[in-house]
N, C-alpha and C positions, 0 to 999 in steps of 0.2 A: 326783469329783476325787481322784484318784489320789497329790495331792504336798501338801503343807497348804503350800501358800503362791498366795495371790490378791489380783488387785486388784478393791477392790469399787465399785461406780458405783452412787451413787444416782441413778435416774432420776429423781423426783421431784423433789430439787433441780436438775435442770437442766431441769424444766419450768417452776418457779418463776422461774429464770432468766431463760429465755426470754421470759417476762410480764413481766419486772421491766426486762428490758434494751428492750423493745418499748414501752411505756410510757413512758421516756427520751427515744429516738429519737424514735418517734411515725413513723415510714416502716416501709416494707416491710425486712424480714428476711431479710437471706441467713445461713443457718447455716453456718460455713463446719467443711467435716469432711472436713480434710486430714487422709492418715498413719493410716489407719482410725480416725479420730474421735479424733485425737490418742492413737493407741493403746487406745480406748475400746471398740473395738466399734461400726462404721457401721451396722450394718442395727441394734440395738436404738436407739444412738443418733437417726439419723435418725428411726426411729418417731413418739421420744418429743419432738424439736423441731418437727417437723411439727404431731403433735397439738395442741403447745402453743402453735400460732399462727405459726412460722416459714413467710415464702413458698416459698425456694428454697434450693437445698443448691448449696455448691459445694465442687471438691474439685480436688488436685492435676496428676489428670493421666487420663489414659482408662481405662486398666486400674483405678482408683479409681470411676472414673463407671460402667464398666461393672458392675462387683461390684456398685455400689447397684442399678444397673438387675435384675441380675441376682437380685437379694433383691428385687423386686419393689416397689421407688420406682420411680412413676409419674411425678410432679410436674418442676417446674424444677429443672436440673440444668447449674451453670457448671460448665470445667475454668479455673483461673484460670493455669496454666502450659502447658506445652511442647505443641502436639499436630503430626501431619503430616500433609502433602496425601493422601498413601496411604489414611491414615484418613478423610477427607471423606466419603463414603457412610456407613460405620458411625454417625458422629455425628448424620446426619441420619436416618437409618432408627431410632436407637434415641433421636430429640430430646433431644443433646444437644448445649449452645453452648459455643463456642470461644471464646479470647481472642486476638484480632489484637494481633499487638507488634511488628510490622518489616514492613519493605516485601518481603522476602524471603520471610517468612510468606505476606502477602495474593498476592504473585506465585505462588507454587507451588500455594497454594490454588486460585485462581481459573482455574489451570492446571487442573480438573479439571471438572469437573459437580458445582458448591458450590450448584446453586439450592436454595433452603431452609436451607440452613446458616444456624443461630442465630451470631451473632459478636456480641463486645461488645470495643468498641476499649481498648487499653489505652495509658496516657498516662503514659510517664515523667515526673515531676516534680521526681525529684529522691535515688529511690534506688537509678539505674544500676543495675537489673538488668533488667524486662523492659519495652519499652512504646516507645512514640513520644513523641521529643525536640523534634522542629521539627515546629512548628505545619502549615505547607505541605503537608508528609508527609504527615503525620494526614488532612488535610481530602482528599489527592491517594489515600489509602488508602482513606477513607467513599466516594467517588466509586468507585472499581475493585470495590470489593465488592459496591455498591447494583447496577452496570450488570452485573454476573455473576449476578445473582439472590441472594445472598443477603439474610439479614434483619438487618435492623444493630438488633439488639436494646438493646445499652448500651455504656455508656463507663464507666471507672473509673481511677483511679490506687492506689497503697496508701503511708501514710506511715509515711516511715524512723523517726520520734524521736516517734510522737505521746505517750507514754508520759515522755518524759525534758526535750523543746524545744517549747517553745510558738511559737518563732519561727520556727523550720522548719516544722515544719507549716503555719503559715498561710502563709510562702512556697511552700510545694509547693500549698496549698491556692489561693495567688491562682491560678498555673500551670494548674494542675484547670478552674479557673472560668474561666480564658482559654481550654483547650481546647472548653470543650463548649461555649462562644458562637462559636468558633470555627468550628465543624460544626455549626450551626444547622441541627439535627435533634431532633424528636419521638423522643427515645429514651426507653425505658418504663422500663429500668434505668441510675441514675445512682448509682453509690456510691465513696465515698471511704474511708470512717470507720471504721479498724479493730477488733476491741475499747477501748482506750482512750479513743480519739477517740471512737467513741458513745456513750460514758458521760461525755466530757471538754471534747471539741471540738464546736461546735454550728456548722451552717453551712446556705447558703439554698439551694442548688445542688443537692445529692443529694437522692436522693427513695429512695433506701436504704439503711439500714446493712450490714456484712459482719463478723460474731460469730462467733469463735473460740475463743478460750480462757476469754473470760469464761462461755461458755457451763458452764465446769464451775466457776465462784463464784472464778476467780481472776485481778483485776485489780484492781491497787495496792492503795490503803486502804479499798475501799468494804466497807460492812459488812451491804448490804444485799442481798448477794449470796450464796447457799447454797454450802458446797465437797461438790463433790460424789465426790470422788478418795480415797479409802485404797486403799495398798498393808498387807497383812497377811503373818503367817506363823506358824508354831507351833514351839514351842520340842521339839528331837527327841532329846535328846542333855543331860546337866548333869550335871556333874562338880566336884570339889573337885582347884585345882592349887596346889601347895605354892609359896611363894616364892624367888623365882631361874626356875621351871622358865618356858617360854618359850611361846609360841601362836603357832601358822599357819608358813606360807611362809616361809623367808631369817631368820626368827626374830625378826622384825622389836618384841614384845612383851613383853617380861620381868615377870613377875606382882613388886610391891613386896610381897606379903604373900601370907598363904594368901586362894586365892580362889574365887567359884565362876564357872564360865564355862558357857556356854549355846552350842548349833551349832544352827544353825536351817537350812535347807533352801533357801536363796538364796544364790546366788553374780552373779559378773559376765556370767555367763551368758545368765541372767534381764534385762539390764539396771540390779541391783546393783552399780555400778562400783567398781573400786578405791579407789576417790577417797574411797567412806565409813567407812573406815580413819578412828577417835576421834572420831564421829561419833555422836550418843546414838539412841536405840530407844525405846520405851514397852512395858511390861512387866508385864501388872497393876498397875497403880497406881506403878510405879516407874520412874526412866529408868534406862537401863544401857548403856555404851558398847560400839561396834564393836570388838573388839581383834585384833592379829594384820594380816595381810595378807588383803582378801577374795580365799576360794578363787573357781572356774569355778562351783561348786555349790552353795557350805555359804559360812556366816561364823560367826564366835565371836562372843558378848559379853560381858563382866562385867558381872555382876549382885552389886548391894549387898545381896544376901540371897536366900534360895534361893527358888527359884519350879519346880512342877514339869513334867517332861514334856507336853507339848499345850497348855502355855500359850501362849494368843492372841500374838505380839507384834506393835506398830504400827511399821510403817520411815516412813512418812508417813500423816497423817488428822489426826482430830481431836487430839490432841497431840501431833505433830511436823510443825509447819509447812512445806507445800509449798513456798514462799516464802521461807523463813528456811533451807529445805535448800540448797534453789538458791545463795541467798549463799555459803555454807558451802562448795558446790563451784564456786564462780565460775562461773555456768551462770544459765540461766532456766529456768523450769517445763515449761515445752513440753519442753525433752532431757528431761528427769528421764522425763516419761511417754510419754515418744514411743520410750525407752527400754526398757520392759517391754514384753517380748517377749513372743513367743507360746505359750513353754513354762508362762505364769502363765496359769491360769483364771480368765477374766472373773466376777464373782459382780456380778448384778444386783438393787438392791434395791426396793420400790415399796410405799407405805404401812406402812415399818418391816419387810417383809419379801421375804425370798428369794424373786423369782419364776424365776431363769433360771441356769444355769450353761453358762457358753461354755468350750469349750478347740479352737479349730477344728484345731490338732494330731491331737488324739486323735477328731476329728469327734464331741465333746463336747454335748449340747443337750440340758440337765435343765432342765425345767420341775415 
């Protein structure tokens, strides 16, 4: 690792996870590991939900599906967004399912030699973005794909507010439950229930859940969930700046007194946004604020007492809540780490220790 700043995953807590959210449920397990594993690292990630009991992975879109495949996941493999007819052979040569969401989809598809194609129908219910509106469609779509050969694997919707509306959801949820008696079909994968909803919403219909984010310990208030996410960094730089003189960019910070300030090795670059400008850090045992404008590379902080060069600092982990960051910048957890980019080396942890270092930039892989 070339640059002291990483974010570190514990694996272990999110095989914890994965037991703990499966036990919940009580159905079959889709891990879903959109956006390379929520920025996590797909091929360790995937490893270590599989091992821990997860049935299938799903992910955003081909070139996601393929990489897994390509790291050598074998197992079930949804894309739960966009794919196109062009791509039909590839999916099925390398058994991977598609989600049908428009009649325009299933038309161009079955324009092709789809026999074998895994498909699982998608069922708008109610948060207009992908999927089948009218029932008629749906059942006139299950019909056009069966007679083309493909394998009408599952059905699913995803709810808008499970997290915030209890009424919505069980509204999108009655809709769900009208589709799939609808299409009175033996589908092997039914699932609704996003992270919240599978910890939240309990229902008769699905015979799967689809875990995302809870997979890394963060959803709502449960406490029985491991966080499995710090981002770190080391302090490279500490200086003493008199009072008046000013920190960063546009000058945006005027020190009230003599003070010390800290530059540490993240900028917005990284996925450090501007936005965490007065924003506190952890600092051997202290908190200490962002100050100044965050640079492209570097940020400052005030620190209420000297701490010296290579000190540890925490930007999120165990004392700076993921959750309570997200507030802080009007945002949800998912930006925050979907955010750290690829110039930060993945640091994988497992039984309290370092087993792996990722930087697929610098084609990185210390074990």
């Amino acid at each position: 690792m070339y640059r002291n700043t990483w974010m570190q995953i514990d694996l272990d807590a999110i095989a914890d996870n994965v037991k703990t959210i499966h036990q919940i449920c009580g159905k079959k397990f889709i891990a879903v590991l959109k956006a390379n594993a929520y920025g996590s690292g797909d091929r360790m990630i995937a490893k270590t939900v599989i091992d821990a009991g997860a049935d299938m992975i799903a992910v955003s879109s081909l070139d996601e599906a393929i990489v897994l495949r390509n790291e050598m996941y074998e197992g079930e493999l949804l894309i739960l967004g966009n794919t196109e007819a062009a791509d039909c052979r590839m999916m099925i040569e390398k058994n991977i399912s598609a989600a049908a969401y428009s009649m325009h989809w299933v038309t161009e598809m079955t324009a092709q030699d789809c026999r074998g194609l895994k498909v699982h129908l998608k069922v708008d219910t109610g948060m207009n973005r992908i999927g089948f509106k009218d029932l008629d469609e749906l059942v006139q779509a299950k019909k056009i794909l069966l007679d083309a050969g493909c394998i009408l694997e599952g059905i699913f919707t995803h709810f808008a507010c499970s997290d915030t509306d209890i009424d919505m959801t069980q509204r999108q949820y009655a809709r769900f439950a009208a589709a799939v008696k609808a299409c009175s079909y033996p589908f092997e994968w039914i699932h609704c229930d996003n992270s919240e909803a599978t910890l939240y919403f309990k229902d008769p219909v699905s015979n799967a859940c689809r875990v995302g984010i809870s997979l890394y310990g963060i959803a709502g208030c449960r406490k029985d969930l491991k966080h499995a996410l710090s981002l770190y960094t080391r302090l490279f730089m500490v200086k003493k700046v008199k009072a008046g003189e000013t920190i960063g960019y546009g000058a945006t910070y005027s020190a009230e007194h003599d003070e010390i300030i800290g530059t540490l090795p993240i900028g917005y670059a990284d996925g450090w946004i501007r936005a965490n400008q007065g924003r506190q850090v952890y600092a051997d045992g202290m908190y200490a604020t962002v100050v100044g404008r965050v640079c492209m590379d570097q940020c400052m902080i005030q620190m209420p007492q000297y701490k010296p060069e290579g000190t540890i600092v925490e930007l999120f982990g165990p004392h700076i809540s993921l959750c309570e960051m997200a507030d802080q910048l009007h945002t949800i957890p998912y930006e925050i780490i979907c955010l750290i980019n690829s110039r930060v080396t993945r640091v994988y942890l497992s039984n309290g220790k370092e087993v792996l270092k990722e930087n697929a930039r610098l084609d990185i892989s210390e074990q």
